[in-house]
BAKOLLO-36850 format. One line per field, with one value per atom (N, C-alpha, C): residue number from 1; residue in three letters; x, y, z. Coordinates in steps of 0.2 Angstrom, whole numbers. Example, Ala and Ser with C-alpha at 12.3 -4.5 7.8 and 13.67 -1.06 7.14 Angstrom:
pos: c(1/1/1/2/2/2)
code: c(ala/ala/ala/ser/ser/ser)
X: c(66/62/66/64/68/64)
Y: c(-28/-22/-16/-11/-5/0)
Z: c(39/39/39/35/36/39)
end
This chain:
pos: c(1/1/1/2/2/2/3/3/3/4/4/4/5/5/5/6/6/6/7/7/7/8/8/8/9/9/9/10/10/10/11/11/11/12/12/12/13/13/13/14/14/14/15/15/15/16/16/16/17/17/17/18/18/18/19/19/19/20/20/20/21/21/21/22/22/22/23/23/23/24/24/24/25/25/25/26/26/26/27/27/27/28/28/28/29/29/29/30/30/30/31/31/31/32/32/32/33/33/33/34/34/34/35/35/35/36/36/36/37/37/37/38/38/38/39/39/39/40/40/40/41/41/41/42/42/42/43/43/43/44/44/44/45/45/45/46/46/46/47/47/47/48/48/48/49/49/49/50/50/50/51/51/51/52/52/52/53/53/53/54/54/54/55/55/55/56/56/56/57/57/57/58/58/58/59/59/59/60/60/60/61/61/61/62/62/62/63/63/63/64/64/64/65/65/65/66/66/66/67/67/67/68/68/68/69/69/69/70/70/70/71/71/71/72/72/72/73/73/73/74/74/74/75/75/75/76/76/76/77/77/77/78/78/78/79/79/79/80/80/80/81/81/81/82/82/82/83/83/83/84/84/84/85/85/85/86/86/86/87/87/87/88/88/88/89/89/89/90/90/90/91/91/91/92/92/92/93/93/93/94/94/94/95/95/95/96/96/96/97/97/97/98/98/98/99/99/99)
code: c(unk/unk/unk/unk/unk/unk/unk/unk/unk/unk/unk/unk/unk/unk/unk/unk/unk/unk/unk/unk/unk/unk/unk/unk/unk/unk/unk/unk/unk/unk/unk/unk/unk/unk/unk/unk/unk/unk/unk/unk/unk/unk/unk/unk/unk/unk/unk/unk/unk/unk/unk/unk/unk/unk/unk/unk/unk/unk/unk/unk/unk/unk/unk/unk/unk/unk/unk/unk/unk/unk/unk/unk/unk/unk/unk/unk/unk/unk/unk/unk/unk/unk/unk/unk/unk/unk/unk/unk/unk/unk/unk/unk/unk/unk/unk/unk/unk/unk/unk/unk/unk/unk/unk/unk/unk/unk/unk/unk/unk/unk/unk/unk/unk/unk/unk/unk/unk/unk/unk/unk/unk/unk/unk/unk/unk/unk/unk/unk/unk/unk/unk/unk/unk/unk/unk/unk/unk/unk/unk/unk/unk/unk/unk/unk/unk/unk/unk/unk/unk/unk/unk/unk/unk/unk/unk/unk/unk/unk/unk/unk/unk/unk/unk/unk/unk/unk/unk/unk/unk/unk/unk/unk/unk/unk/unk/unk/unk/unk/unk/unk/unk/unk/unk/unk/unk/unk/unk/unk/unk/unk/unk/unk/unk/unk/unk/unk/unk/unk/unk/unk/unk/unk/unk/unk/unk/unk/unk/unk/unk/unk/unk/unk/unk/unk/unk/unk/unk/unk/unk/unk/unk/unk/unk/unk/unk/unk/unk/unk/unk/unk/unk/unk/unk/unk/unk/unk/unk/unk/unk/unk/unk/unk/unk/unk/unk/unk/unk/unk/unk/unk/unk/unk/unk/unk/unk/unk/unk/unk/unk/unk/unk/unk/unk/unk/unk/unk/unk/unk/unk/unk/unk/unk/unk/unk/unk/unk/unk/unk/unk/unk/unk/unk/unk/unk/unk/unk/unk/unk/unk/unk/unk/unk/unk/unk/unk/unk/unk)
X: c(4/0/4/9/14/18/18/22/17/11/8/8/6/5/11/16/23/24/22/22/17/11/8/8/13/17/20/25/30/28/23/18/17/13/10/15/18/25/29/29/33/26/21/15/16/17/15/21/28/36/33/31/30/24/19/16/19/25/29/32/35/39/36/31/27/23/22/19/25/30/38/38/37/39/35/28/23/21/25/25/32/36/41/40/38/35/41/39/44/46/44/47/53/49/58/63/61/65/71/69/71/75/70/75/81/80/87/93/89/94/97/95/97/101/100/104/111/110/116/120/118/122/125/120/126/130/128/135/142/141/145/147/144/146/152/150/151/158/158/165/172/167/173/181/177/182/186/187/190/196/193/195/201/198/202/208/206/211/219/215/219/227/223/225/231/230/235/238/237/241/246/243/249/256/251/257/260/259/264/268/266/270/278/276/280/284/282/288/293/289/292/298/297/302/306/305/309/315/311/314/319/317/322/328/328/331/336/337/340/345/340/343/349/347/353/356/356/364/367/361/367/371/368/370/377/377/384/390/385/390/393/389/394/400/398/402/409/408/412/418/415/415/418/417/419/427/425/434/439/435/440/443/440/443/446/445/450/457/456/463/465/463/467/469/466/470/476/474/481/485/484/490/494/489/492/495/493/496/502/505/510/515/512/517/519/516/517/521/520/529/535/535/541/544/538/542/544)
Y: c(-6/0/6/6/12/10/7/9/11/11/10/18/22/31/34/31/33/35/28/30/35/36/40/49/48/55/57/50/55/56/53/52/59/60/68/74/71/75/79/72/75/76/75/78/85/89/94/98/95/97/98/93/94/99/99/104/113/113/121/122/117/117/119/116/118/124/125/132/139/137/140/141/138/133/139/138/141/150/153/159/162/158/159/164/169/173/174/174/174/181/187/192/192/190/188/185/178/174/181/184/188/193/194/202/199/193/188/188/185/184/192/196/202/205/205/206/204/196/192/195/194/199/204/210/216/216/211/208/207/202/199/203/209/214/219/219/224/223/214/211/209/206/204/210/215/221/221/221/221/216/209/202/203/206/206/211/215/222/221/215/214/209/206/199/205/209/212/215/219/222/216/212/206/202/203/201/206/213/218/219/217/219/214/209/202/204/206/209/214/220/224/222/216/214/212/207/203/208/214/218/221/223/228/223/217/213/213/210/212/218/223/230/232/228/227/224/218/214/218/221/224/229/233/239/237/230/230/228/222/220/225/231/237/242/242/244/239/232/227/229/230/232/240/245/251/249/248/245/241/236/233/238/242/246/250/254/258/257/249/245/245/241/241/248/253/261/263/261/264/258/252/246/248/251/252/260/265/270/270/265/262/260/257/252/256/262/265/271/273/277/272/265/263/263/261/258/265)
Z: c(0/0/0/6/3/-2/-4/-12/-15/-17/-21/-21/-15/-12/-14/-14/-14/-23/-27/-35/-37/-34/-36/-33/-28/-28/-31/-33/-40/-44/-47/-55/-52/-49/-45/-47/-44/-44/-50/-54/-62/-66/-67/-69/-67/-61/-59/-61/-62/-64/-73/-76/-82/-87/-79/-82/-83/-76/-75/-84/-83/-89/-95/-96/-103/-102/-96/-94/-96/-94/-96/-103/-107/-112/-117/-116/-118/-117/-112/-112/-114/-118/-122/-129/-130/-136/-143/-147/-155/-152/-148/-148/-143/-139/-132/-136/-137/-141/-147/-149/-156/-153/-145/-141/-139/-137/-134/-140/-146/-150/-153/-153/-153/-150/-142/-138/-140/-139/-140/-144/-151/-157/-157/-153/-152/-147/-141/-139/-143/-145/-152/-155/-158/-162/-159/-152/-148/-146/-145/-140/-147/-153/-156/-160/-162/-162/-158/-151/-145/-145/-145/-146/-151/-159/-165/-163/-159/-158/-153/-145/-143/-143/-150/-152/-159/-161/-165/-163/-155/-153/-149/-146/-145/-149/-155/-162/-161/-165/-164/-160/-154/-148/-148/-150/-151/-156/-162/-169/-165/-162/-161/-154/-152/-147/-152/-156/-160/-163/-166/-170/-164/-159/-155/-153/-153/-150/-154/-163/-167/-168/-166/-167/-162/-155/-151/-153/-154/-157/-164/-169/-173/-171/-165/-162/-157/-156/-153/-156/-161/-167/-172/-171/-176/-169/-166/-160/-162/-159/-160/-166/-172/-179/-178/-176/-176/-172/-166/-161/-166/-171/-174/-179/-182/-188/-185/-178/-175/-176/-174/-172/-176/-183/-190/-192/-193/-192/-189/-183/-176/-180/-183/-182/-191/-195/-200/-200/-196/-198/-193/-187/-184/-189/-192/-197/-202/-205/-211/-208/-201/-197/-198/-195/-194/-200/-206/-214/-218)
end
């Protein structure tokens, strides 16, 4: 006998859950629906720009490491290169006194 009270509460039960639902379900109107999906879009519209912008300035940002980093080794590598030409000067115009 209690089982029998027991299944007829939940039958009760999920009849009462399934009627919310379709009552939910049914007060769903094509124009909410439409204003949601509107909204949504100019979300989307609103966010992607942002998205696309932050993501170019991170590239660039990365080039212009890359590049600067370059520009320091050429920058030392001609330093390097100036010292040596110095030297070959001082050593040749040494050599063209003694000869």
């Amino acid at each position: 006998m209690k089982d029998s009270s027991i299944k007829k509460d939940r039958y009760s039960l999920i009849d009462e859950v399934e009627k919310s639902i379709k009552r939910h379900v049914d007060n769903l109107s094509f124009r909410l629906l439409l204003s949601v999906m509107l909204i949504l879009f100019t979300i989307l519209i609103l966010i992607l720009p942002k998205i696309y912008l932050k993501n170019e300035i991170y590239y660039n940002s990365r080039d212009i490491s890359k590049l600067y980093n370059e520009y320091s080794i050429l920058k030392e590598e001609n330093r390097v290169l100036k010292q040596k030409l110095e030297y070959l000067k001082f050593k040749n115009q040494v050599l063209d006194t003694i000869f």
